[in-house]
C-alpha positions, 0 to 999 in steps of 0.5 A, spaced: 519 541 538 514 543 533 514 536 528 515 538 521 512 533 517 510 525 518 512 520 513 510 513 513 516 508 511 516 501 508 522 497 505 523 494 499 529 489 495 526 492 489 525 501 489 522 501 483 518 496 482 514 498 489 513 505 487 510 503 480 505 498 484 503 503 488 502 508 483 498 503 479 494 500 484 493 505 490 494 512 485 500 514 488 503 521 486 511 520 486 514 527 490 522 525 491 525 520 488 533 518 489 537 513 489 536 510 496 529 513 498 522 515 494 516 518 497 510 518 494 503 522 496 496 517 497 490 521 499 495 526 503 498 522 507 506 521 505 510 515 504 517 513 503 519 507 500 527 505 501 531 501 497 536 495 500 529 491 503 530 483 503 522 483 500 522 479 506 513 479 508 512 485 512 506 486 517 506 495 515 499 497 519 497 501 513 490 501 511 487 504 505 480 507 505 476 504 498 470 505 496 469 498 493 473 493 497 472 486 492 474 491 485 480 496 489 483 487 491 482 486 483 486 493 481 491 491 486 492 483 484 492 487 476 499 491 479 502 485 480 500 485 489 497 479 492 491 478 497 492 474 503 485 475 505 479 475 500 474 480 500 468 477 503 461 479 506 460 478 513 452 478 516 450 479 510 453 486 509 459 488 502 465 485 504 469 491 508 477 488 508 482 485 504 488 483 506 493 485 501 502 484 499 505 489 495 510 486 489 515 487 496 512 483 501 509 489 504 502 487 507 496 492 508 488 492 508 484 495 504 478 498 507 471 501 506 467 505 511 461 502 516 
């Protein structure tokens, strides 16, 4: 089997509002949109956002590389997204982490290299 194409995907109650977070907070470029799935590009990697979610909270094992973890916790909270973590230093290094939500539910980390 030759695997064609990999795609990451989340639900969400509210298709639109997901994508439109996204594309605020994280940059995503919208490549498909219909009426039960949209698929958005960040940093080449794809993701589907399907319709018909329960906006219940939702551990999704994304992680998103930033290069300034406190203002991408900052860009996320302006687009409506929550942080369920803080950003803070640890053994006197910049904060590396920030555990976040999308307007779904959705949870995600925000990461810096080390």
């Amino acid at each position: 089997m030759k695997v064609e194409r990999v795609k990451y995907v989340i639900w969400a109650a509210d298709k639109e509002r997901a994508v439109e977070f996204y594309r605020q907070a994280l940059g995503a470029t919208v490549t498909k949109a219909n009426d039960a799935i949209s698929e958005i590009e960040i940093a080449g990697a794809t993701i589907g956002i399907h319709g018909g979610g329960e906006g219940k909270t939702t551990w999704t094992g994304m992680s998103f590389q930033v290069a300034d973890v406190v203002a991408g916790a900052q860009v996320v909270q302006a687009a409506g997204g929550f942080l369920t973590r803080e950003p803070r230093e640890e053994n006197g290094e910049p904060p590396h982490l920030a555990m976040c939500r999308d307007t779904d539910g959705n949870e995600f980390m925000l990461t810096r290299a080390r």
